[in-house]
C-alpha distance (Angstrom), angle and dihedral (degrees) to the residues before:
residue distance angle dihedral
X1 . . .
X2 4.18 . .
X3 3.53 80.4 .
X4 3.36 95.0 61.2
X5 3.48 102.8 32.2
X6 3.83 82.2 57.8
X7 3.54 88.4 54.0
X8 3.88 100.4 55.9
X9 3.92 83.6 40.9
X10 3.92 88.0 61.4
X11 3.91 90.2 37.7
X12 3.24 86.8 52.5
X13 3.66 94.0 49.1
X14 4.01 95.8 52.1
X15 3.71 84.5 45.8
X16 3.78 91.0 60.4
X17 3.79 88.3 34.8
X18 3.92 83.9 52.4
X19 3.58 94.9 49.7
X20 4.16 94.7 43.5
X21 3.84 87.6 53.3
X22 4.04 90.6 45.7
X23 3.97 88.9 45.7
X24 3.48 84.9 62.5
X25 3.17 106.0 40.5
X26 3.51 91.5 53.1
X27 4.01 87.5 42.1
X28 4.02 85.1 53.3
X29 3.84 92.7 54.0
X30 3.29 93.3 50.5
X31 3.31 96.0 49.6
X32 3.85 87.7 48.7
X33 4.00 88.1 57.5
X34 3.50 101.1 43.7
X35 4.47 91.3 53.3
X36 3.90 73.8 45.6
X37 3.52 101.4 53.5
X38 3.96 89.4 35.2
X39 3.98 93.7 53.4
X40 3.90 88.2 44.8
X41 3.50 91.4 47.4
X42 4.37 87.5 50.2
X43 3.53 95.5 48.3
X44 3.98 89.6 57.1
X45 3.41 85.7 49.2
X46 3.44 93.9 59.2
X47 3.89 98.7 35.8
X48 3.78 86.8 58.8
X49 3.86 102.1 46.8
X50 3.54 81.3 45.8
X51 3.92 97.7 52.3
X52 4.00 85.2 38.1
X53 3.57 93.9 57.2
X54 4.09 95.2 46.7
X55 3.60 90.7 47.4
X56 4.08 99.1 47.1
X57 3.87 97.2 26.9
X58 3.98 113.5 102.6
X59 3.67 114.3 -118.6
X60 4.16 123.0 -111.6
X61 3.90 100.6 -89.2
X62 3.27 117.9 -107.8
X63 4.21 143.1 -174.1
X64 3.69 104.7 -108.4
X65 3.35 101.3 162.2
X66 3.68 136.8 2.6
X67 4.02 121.1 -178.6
X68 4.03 111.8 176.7
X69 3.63 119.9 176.3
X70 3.72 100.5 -91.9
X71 3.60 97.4 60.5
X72 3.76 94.2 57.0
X73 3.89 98.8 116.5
X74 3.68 100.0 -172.5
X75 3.40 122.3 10.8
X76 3.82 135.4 -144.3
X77 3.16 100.4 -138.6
X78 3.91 124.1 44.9
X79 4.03 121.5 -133.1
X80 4.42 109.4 -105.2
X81 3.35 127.2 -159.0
X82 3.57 98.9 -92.1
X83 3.85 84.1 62.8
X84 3.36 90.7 66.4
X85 4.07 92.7 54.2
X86 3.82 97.2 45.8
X87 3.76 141.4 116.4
X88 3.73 130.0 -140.4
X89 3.86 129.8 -124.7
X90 3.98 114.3 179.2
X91 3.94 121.7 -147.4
X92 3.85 122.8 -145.0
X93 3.11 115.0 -91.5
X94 4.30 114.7 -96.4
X95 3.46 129.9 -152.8
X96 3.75 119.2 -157.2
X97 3.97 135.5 -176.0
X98 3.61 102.0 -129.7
X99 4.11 119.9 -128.0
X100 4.02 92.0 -106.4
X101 4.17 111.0 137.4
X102 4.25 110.4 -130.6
X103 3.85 101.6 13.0
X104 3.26 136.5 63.7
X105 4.10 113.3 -126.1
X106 3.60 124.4 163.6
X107 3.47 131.4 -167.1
X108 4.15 123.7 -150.8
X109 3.70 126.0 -156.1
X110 3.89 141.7 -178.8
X111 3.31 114.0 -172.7
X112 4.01 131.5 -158.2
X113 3.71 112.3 -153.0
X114 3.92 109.9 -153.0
X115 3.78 107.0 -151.1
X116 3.78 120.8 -159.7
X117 3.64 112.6 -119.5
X118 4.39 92.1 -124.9
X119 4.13 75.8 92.1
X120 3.82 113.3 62.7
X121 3.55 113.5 -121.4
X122 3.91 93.1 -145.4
X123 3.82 92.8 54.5
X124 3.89 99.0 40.1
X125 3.66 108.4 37.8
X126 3.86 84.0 78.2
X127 4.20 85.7 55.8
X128 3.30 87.4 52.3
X129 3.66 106.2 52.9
X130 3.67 88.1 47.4
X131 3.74 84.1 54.8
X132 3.92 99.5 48.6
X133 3.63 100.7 101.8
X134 3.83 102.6 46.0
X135 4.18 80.2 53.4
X136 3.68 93.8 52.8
X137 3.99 96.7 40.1
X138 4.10 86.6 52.4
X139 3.80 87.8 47.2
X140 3.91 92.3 50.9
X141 3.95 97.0 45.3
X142 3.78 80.3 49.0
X143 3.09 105.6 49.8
X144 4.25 91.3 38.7
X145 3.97 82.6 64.3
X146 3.59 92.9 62.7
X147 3.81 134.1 103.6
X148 3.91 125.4 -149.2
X149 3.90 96.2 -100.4
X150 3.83 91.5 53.9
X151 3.38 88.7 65.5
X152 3.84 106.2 37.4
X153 3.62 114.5 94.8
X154 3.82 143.1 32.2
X155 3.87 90.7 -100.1
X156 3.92 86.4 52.1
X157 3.79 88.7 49.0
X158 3.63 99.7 55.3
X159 3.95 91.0 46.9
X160 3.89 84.2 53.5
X161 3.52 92.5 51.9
X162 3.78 100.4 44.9
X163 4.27 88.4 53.9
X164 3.39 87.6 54.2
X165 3.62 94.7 52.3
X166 3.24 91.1 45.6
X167 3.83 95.1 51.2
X168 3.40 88.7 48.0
X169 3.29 101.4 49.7
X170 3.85 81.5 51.9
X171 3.70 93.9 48.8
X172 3.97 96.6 51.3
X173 3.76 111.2 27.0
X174 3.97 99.7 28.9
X175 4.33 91.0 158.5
X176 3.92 92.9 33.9
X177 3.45 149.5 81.1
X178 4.43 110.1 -86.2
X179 3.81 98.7 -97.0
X180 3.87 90.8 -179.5
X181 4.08 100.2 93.0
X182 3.62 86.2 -179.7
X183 3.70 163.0 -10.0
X184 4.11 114.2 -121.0
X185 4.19 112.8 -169.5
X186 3.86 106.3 -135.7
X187 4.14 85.2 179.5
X188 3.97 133.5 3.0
X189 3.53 122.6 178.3
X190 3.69 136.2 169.3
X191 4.18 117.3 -166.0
């Protein structure tokens, strides 16, 4: 009987050894799965701020398109005679974001208003001046409202140019003939 109550006892003591090593083998694996689950869980993390950051992040700016005057092959609108006897008055330069949803594009313009010469330059400069920064806030909200493929293009350009004339024309001589013969682009750049 010792003998086999000694026997149970050391049964009983590879039993427990059994379950000690099974406790931590099981402990181990879990272990194992939960650094898994905890790097898989990381690396998602990081794929997403990742794709977040290229999807929402504004690209580098860059000069897709720049029209000035001179490269104008063929114009919309021919030079008149009043061209011919006309005086120039330059606007500062604007810069405005353009109406494009997700990126950030800008477009900046200097315009060259070409004045017809029925309206003394000496005496209307002056009128001008005074004028300068209701011209350049109408070109900004204007230009604000605009989308990328407004823009793009020399057809696009002259249409741009002929509202502002227009609006201008508008603007400053609202009971008299249009004495702006034309808009001139001294810069025009998209980004």
């Amino acid at each position: 009987m010792a003998d086999q109550n000694e026997n149970e006892e050391v049964k009983d003591d590879e039993s427990k050894e059994q379950s000690a090593e099974e406790t931590v083998s099981n402990s181990s694996k879990v272990n194992i799965v939960m650094w898994a689950i905890l790097a898989t869980v990381v690396l998602i993390g990081f794929s997403g701020g990742y794709g977040a950051a290229k999807i929402f992040a504004s690209p580098e700016p860059q000069v897709e398109n720049v029209v000035e005057e001179e490269k104008v092959e063929e114009p919309l609108v021919e030079p008149t005679q009043e061209e011919d006897n006309s005086w120039e008055f330059s606007l500062d330069t604007v810069i405005a974001n353009l109406d494009e949803p997700g990126v950030t594009r800008y477009v900046r313009a200097t315009l060259l208003l070409r004045i017809s010469n029925d309206l003394p330059e000496a005496e209307y400069r002056e009128t001008l001046e005074s004028k300068r920064s209701e011209l350049v806030d109408w070109l900004y909200s204007y230009m604000a409202g605009l989308s990328l493929e407004d823009v793009q293009g020399t057809r696009n350009l002259e249409r741009f140019k002929l509202e502002v004339q227009k609006n201008f024309n508008d603007l400053l001589f609202p009971d008299s003939k249009p004495m702006i013969v034309r808009i001139l682009t001294k810069e025009f750049q998209i980004q």
